[in-house]
PDB file of N, CA, C and O in Angstrom:
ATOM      1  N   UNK A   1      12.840 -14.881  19.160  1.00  0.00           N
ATOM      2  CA  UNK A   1      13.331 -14.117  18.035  1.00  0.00           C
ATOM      3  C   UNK A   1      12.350 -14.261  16.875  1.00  0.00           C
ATOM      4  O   UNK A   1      11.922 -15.370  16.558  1.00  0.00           O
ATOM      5  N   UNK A   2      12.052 -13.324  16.344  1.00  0.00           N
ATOM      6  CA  UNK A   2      10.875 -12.958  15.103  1.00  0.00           C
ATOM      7  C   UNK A   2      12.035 -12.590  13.443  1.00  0.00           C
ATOM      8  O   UNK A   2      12.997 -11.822  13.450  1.00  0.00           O
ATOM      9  N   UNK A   3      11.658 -13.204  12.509  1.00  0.00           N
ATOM     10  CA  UNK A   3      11.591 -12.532  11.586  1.00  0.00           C
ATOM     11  C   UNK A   3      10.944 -11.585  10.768  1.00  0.00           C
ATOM     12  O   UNK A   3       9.727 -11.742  10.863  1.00  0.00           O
ATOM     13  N   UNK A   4      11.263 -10.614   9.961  1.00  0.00           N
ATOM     14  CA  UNK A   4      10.413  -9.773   9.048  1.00  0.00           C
ATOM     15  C   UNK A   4      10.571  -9.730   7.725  1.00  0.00           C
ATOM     16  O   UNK A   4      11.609  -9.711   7.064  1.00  0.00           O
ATOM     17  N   UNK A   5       9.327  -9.716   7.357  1.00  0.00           N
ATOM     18  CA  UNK A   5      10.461  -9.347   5.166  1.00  0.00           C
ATOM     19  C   UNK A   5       9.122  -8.491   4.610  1.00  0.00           C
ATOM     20  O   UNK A   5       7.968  -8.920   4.615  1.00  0.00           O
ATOM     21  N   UNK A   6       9.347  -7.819   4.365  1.00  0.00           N
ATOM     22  CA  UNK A   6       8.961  -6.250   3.478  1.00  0.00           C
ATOM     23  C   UNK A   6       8.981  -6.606   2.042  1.00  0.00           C
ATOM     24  O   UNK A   6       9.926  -6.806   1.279  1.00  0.00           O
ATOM     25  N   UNK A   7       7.495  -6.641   1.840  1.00  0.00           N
ATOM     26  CA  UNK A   7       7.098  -6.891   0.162  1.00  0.00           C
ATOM     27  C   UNK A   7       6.488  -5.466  -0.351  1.00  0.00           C
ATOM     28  O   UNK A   7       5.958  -4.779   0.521  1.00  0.00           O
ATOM     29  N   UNK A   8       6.509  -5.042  -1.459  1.00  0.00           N
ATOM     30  CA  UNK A   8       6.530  -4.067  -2.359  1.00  0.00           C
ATOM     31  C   UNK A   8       4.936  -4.046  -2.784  1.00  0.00           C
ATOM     32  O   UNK A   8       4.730  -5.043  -3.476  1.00  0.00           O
ATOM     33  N   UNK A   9       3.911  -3.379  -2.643  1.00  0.00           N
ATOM     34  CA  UNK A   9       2.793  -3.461  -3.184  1.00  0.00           C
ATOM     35  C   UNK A   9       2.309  -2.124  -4.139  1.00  0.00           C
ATOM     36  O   UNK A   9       2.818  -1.034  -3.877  1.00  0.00           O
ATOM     37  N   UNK A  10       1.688  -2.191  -4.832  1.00  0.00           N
ATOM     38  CA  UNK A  10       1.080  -0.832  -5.426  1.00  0.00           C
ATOM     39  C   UNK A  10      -0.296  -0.574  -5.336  1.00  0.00           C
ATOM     40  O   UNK A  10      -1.043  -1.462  -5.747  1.00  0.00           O
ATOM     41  N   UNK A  11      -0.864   0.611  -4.817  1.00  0.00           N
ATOM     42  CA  UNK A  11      -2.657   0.740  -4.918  1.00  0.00           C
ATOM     43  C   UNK A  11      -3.116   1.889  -4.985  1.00  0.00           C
ATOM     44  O   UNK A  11      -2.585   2.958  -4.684  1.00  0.00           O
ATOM     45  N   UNK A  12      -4.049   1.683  -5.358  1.00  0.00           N
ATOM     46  CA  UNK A  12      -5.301   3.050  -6.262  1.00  0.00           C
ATOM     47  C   UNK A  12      -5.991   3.410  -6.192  1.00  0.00           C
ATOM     48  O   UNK A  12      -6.804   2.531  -6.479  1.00  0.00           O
ATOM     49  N   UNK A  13      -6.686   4.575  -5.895  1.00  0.00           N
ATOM     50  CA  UNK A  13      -7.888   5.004  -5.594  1.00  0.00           C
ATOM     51  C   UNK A  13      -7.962   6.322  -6.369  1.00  0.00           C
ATOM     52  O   UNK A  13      -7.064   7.090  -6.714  1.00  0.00           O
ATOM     53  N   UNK A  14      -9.486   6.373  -6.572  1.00  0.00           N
ATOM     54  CA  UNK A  14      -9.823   7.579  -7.144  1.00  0.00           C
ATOM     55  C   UNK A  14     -10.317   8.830  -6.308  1.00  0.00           C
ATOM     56  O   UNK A  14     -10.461   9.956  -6.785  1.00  0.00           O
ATOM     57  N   UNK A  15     -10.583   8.429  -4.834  1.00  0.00           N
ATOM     58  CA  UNK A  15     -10.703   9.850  -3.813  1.00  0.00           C
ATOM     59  C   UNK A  15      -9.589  10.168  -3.132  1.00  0.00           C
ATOM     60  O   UNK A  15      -9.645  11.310  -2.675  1.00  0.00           O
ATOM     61  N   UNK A  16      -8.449   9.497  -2.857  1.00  0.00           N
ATOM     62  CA  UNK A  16      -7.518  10.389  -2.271  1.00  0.00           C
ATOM     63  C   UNK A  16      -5.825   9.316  -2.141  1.00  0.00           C
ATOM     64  O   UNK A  16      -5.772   8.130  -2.467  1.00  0.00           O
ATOM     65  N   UNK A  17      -4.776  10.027  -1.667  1.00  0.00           N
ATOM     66  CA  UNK A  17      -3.611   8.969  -1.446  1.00  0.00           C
ATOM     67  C   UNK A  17      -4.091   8.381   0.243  1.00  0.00           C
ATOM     68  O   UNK A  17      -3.431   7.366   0.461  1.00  0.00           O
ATOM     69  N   UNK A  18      -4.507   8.530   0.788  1.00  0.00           N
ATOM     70  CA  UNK A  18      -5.277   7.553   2.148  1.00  0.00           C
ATOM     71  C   UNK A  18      -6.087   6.834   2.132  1.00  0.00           C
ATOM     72  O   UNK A  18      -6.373   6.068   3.053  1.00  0.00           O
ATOM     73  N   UNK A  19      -6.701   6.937   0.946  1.00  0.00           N
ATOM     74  CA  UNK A  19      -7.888   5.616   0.487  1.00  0.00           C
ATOM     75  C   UNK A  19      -7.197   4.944  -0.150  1.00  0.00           C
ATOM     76  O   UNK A  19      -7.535   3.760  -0.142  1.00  0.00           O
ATOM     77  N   UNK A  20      -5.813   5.328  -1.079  1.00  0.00           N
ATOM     78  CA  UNK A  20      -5.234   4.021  -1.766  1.00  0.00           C
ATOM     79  C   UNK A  20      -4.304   3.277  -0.663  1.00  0.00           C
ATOM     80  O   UNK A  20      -3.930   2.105  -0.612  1.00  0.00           O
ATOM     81  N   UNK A  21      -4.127   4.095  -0.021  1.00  0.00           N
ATOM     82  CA  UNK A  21      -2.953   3.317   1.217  1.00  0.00           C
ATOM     83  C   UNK A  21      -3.624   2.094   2.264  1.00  0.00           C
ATOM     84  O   UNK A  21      -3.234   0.957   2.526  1.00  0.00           O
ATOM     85  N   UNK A  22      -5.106   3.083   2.836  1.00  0.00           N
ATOM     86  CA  UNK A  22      -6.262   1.746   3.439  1.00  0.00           C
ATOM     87  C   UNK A  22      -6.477   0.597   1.918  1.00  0.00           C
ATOM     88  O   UNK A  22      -6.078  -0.567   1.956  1.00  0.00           O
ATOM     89  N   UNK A  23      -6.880   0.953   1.189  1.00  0.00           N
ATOM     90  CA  UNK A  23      -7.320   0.075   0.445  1.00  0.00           C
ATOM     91  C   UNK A  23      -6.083  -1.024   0.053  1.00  0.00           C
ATOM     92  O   UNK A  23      -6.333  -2.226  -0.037  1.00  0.00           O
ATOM     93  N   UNK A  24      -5.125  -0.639  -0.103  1.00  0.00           N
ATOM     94  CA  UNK A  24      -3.846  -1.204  -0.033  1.00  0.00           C
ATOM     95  C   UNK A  24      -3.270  -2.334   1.199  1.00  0.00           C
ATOM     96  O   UNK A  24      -2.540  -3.309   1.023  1.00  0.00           O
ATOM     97  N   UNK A  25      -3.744  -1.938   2.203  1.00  0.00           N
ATOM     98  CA  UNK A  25      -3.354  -2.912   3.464  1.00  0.00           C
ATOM     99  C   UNK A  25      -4.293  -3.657   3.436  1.00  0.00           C
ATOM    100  O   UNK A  25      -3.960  -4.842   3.425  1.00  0.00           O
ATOM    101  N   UNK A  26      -5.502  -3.437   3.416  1.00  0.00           N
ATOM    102  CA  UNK A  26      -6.893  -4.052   3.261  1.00  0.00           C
ATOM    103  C   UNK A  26      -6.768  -5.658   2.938  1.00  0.00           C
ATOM    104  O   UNK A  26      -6.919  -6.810   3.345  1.00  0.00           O
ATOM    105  N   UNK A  27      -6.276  -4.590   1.628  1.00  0.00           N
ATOM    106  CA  UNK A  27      -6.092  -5.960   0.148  1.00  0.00           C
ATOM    107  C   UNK A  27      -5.073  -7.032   0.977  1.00  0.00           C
ATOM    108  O   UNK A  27      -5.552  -7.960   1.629  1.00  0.00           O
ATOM    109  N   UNK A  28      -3.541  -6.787   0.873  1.00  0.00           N
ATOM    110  CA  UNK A  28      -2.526  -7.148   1.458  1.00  0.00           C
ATOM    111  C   UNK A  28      -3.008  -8.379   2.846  1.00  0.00           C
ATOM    112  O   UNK A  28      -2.861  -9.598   2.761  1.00  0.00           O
ATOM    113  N   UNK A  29      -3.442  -7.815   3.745  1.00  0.00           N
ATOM    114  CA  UNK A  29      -4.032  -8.369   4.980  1.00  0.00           C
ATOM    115  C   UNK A  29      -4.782  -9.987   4.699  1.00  0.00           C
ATOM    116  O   UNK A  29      -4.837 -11.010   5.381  1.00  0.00           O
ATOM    117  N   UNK A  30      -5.419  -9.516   3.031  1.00  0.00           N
ATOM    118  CA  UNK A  30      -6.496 -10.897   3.004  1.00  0.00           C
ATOM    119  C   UNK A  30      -5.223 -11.990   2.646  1.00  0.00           C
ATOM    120  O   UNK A  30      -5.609 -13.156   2.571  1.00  0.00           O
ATOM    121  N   UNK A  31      -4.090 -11.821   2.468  1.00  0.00           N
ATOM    122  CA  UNK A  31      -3.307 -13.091   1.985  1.00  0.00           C
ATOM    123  C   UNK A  31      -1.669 -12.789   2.858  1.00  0.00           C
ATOM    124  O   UNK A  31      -0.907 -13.729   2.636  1.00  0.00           O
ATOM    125  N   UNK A  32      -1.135 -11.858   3.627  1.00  0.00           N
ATOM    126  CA  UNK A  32      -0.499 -11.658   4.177  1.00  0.00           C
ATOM    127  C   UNK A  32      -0.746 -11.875   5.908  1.00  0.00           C
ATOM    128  O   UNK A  32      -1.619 -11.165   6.407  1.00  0.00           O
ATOM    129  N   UNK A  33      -0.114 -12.687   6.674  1.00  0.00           N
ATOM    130  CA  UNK A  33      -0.643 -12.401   7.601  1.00  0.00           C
ATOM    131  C   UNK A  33       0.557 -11.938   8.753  1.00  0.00           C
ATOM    132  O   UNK A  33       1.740 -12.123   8.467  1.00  0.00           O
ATOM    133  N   UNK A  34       0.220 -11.403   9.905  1.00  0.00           N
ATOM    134  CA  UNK A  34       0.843 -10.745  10.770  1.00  0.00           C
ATOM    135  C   UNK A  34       1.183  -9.133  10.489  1.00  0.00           C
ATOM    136  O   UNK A  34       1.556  -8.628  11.548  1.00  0.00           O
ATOM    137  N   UNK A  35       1.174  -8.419   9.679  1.00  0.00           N
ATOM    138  CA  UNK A  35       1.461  -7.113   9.290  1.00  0.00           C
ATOM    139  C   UNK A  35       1.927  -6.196  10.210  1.00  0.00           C
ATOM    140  O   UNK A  35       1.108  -6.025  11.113  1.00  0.00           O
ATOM    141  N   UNK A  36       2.916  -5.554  10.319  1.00  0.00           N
ATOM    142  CA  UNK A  36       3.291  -4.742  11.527  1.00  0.00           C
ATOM    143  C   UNK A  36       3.408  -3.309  11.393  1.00  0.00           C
ATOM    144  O   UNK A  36       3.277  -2.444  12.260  1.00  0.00           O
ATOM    145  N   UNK A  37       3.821  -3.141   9.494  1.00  0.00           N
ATOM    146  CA  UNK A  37       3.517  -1.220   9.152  1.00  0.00           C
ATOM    147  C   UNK A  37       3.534  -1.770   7.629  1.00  0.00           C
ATOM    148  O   UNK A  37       3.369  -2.716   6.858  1.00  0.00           O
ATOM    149  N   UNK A  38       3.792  -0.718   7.778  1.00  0.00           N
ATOM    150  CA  UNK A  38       4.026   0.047   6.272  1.00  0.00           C
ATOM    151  C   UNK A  38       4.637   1.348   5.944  1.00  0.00           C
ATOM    152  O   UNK A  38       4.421   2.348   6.629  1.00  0.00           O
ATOM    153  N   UNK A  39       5.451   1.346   4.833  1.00  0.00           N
ATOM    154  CA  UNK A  39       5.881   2.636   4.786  1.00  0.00           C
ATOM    155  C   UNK A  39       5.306   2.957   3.090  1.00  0.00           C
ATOM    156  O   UNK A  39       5.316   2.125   2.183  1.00  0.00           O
ATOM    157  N   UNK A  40       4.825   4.387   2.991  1.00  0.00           N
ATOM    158  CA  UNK A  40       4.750   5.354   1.785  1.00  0.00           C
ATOM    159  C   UNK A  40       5.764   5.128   0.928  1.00  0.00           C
ATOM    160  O   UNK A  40       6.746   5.240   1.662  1.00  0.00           O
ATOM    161  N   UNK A  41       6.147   4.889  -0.125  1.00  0.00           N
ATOM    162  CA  UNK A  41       7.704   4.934  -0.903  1.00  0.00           C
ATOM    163  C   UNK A  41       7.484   6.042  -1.796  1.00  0.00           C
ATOM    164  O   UNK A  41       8.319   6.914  -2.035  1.00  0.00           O
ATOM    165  N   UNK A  42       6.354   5.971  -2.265  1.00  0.00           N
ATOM    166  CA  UNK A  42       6.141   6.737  -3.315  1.00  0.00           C
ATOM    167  C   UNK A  42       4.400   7.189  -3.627  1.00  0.00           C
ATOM    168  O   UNK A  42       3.537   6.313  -3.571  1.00  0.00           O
ATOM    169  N   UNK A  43       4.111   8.361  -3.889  1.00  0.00           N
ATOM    170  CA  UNK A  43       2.776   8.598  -4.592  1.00  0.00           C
ATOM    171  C   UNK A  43       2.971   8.853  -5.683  1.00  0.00           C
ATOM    172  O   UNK A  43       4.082   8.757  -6.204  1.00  0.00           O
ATOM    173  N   UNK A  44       1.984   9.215  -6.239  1.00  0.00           N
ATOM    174  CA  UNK A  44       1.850   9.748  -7.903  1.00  0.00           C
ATOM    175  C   UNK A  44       0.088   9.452  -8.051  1.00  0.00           C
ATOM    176  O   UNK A  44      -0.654   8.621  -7.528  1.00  0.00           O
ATOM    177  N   UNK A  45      -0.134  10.561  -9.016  1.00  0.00           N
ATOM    178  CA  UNK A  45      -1.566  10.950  -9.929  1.00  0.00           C
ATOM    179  C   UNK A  45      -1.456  10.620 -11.075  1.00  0.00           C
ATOM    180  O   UNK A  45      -0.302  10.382 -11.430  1.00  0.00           O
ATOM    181  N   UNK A  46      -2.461  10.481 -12.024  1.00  0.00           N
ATOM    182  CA  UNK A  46      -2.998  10.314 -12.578  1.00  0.00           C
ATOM    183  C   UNK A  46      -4.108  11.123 -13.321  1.00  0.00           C
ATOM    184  O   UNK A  46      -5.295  10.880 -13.100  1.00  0.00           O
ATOM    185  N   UNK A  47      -3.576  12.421 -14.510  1.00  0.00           N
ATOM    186  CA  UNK A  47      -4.160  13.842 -14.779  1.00  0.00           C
ATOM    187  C   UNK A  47      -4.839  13.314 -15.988  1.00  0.00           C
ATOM    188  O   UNK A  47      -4.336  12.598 -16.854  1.00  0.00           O
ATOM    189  N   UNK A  48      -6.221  13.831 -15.917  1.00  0.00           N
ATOM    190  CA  UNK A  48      -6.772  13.907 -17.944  1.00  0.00           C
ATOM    191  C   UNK A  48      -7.271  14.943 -17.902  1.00  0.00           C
ATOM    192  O   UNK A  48      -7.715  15.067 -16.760  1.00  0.00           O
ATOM    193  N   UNK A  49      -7.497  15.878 -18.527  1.00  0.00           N
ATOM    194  CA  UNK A  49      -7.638  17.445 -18.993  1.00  0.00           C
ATOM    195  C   UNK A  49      -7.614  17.657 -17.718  1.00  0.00           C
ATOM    196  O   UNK A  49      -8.580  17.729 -16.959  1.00  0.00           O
ATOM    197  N   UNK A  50      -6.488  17.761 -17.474  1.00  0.00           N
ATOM    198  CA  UNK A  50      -6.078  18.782 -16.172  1.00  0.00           C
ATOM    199  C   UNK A  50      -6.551  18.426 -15.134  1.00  0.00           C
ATOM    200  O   UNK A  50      -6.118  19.219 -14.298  1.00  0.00           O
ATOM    201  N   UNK A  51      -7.437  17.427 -14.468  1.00  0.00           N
ATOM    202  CA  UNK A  51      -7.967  16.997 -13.265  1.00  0.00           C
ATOM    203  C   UNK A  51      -7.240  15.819 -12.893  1.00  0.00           C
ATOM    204  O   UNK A  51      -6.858  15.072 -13.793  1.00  0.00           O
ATOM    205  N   UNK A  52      -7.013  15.567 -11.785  1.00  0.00           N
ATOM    206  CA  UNK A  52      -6.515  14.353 -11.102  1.00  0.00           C
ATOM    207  C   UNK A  52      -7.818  13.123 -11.057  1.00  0.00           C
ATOM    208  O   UNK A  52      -8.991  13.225 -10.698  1.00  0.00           O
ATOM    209  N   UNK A  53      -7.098  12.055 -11.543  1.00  0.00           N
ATOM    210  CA  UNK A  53      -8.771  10.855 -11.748  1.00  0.00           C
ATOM    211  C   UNK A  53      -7.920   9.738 -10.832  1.00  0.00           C
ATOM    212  O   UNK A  53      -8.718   8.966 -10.301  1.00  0.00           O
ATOM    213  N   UNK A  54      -6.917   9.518 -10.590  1.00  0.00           N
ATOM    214  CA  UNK A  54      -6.097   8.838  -9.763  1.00  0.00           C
ATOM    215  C   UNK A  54      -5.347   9.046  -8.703  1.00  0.00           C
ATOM    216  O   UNK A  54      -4.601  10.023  -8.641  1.00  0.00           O
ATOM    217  N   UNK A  55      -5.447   8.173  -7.756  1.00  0.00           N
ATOM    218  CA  UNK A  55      -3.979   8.773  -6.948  1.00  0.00           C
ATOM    219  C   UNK A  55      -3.671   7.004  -6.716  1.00  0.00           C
ATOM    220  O   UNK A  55      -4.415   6.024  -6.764  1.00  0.00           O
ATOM    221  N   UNK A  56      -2.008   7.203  -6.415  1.00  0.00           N
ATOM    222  CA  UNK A  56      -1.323   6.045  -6.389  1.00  0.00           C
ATOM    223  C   UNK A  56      -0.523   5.588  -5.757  1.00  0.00           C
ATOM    224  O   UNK A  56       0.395   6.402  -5.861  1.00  0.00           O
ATOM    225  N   UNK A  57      -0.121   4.637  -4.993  1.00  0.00           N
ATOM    226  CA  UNK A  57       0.680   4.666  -3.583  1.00  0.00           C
ATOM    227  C   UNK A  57       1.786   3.640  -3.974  1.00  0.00           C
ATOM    228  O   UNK A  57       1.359   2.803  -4.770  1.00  0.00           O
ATOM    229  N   UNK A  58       2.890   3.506  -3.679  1.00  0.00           N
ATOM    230  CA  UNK A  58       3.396   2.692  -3.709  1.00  0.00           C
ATOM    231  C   UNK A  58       4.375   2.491  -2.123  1.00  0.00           C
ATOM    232  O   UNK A  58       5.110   3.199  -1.435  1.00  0.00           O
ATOM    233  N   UNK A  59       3.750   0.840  -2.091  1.00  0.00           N
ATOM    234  CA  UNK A  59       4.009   0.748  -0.425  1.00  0.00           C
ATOM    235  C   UNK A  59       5.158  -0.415   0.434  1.00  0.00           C
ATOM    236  O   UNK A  59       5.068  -1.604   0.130  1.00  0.00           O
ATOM    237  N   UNK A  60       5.922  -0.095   1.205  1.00  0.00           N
ATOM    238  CA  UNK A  60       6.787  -1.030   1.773  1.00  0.00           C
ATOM    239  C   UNK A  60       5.510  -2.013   2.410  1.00  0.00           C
ATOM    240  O   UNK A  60       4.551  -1.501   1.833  1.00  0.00           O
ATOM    241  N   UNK A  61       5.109  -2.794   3.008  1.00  0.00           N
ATOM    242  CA  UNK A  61       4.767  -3.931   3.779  1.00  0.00           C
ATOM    243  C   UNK A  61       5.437  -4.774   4.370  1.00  0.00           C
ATOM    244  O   UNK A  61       6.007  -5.605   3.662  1.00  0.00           O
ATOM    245  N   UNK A  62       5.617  -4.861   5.973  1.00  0.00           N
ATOM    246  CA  UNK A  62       6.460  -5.813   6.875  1.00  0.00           C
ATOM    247  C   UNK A  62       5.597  -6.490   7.537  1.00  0.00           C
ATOM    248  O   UNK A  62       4.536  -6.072   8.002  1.00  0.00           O
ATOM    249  N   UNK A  63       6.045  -7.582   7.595  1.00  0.00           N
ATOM    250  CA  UNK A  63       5.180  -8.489   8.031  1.00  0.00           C
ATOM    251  C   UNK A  63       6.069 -10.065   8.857  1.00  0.00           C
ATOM    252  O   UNK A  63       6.819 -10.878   8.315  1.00  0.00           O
ATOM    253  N   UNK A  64       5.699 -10.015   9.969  1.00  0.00           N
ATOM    254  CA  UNK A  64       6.595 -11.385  10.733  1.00  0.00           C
ATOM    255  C   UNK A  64       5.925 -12.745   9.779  1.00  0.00           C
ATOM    256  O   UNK A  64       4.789 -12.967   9.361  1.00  0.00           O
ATOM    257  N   UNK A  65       7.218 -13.493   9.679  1.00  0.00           N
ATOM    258  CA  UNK A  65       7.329 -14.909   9.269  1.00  0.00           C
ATOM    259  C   UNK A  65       6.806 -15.691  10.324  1.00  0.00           C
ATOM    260  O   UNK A  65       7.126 -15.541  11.503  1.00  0.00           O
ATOM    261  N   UNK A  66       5.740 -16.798   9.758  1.00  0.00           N
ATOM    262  CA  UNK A  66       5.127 -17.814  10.972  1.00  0.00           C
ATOM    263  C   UNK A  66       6.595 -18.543  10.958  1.00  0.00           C
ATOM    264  O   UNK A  66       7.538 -18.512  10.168  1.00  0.00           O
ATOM    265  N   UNK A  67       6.282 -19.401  12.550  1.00  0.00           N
ATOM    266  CA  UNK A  67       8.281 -20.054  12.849  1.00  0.00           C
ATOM    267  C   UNK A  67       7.137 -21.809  12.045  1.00  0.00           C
ATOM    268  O   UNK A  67       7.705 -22.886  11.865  1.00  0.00           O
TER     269      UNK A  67
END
């Protein structure tokens, strides 16, 4: 029997919402270990005169507990 617990992360990138989501697990991975998904919760941008300079992910993370 495995446990799981789902931590809340946020990440950013300036080329797209799939570079903040890789860059996001990336990060996560260096101090989380076992990772099994992730879910999208939320995006959002980031506009200055009318152009998008951000995009922004906000992410579930599950990950098994060492026993």
């Amino acid at each position: 029997m495995s446990v799981a617990r789902v931590t809340e992360i946020s990440a950013t990138s300036s080329k797209s919402f799939e570079d903040a989501t890789s860059q996001g697990i990336a990060r996560a991975a260096k101090t989380l270990r076992n990772i099994t998904s992730a879910w999208v919760k939320e995006q959002q941008v980031r506009v200055k005169d009318g152009r998008i300079t951000e995009y922004q992910v906000n992410l579930m993370v599950t990950f098994i507990l060492d026993d």
